[in-house]
N, C-alpha and C positions, 0 to 999 in steps of 0.2 A: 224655181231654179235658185239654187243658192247666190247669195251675194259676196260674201265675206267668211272665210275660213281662220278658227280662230284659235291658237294655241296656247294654253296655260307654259308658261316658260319658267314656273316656280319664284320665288321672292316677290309674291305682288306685281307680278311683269306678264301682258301678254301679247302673241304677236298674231298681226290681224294681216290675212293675203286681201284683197281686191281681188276677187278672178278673172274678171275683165279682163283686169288689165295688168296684171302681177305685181300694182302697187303694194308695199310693205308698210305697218304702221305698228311700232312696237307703244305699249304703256304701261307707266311704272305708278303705285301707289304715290302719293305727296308724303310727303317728312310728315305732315303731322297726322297722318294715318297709317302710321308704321310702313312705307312706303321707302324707297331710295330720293324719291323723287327724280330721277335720271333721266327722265322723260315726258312724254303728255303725261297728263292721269286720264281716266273716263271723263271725269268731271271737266276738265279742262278741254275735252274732247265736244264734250258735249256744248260748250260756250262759242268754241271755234265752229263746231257747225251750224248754231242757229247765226253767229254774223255772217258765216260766209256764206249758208245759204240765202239771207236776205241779200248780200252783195249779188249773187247769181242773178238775183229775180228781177233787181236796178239793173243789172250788167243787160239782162234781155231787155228791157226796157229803152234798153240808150240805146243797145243794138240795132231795136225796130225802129227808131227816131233818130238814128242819125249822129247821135250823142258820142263823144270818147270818155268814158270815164277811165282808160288806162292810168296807172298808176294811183288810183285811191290807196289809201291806209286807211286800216282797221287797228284801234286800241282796245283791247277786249277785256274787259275785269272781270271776273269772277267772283263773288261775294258767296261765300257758307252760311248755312245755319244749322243750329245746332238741336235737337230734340224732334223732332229724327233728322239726321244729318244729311244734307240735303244741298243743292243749289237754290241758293234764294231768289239770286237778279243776277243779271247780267248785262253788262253798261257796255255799251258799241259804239265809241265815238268815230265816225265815219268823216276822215280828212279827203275833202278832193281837191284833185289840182287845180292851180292856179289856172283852168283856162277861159275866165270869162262867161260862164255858163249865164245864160238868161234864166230870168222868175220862172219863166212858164218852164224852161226846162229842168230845175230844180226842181219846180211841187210835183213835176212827171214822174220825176223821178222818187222822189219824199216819197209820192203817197201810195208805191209799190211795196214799200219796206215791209209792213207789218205781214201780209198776204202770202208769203210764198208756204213750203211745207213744212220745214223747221217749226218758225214761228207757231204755225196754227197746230203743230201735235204735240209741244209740250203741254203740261199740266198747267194749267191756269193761274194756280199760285206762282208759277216762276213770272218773277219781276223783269217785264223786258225794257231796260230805257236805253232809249235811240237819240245819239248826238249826232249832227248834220254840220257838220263845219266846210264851208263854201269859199 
């Protein structure tokens, strides 16, 4: 069954349906890939889903433990490289809120991060570094 229906919209721009659920995700080339930049790029697409998929996999983790991690932030960089042009690493520094979390609930949580599906089906060269800020 299809997941995602996908329309070339001309100028480095395309728009992506969800069929589920008729979410919309349009994306634009970056400026320095002859792009508008106006929007996601793939690339950029591709960063946001390995963070947010590992947030998913904590978020289950706290859920079956009783944990709140509502309101976490995510700072996500992106880093290129060049010859073949490419995503090299991508830095995830993971802010949670102030609420007192105990050790043992922290490493519970830490040591789901890498495991989810994101993470484990990109290519091996991609650089994943995980910041935990408590």
């Amino acid at each position: 069954m299809t997941t995602v229906k996908t329309t070339y919209l001309g100028d480095l721009r395309t728009e992506n349906i969800h069929l589920q659920s008729g979410s919309k995700i349009v994306t634009d080339a970056p400026t320095d890939n002859r792009g508008k930049g106006e929007g996601f790029s793939p690339t950029d697409m591709l960063a946001t889903a390995l963070a947010n998929c590992i947030m998913t996999i904590m978020g289950i983790k706290a859920m079956d433990n009783g944990i709140d991690l509502t309101g976490t932030e995510i700072e996500i960089t992106k880093i290129m490289a060049d010859a073949p042009r490419r995503v090299a690493e991508v830095v995830m520094e993971f802010n949670f809120p102030k609420k007192g979390y105990s050790e043992e609930e922290k490493r519970l949580i830490e040591s789901v991060a890498g495991i989810s599906p994101v993470p484990l089906s990109v290519h091996p060269d991609l650089k994943q570094t995980i910041k935990f800020n408590w």
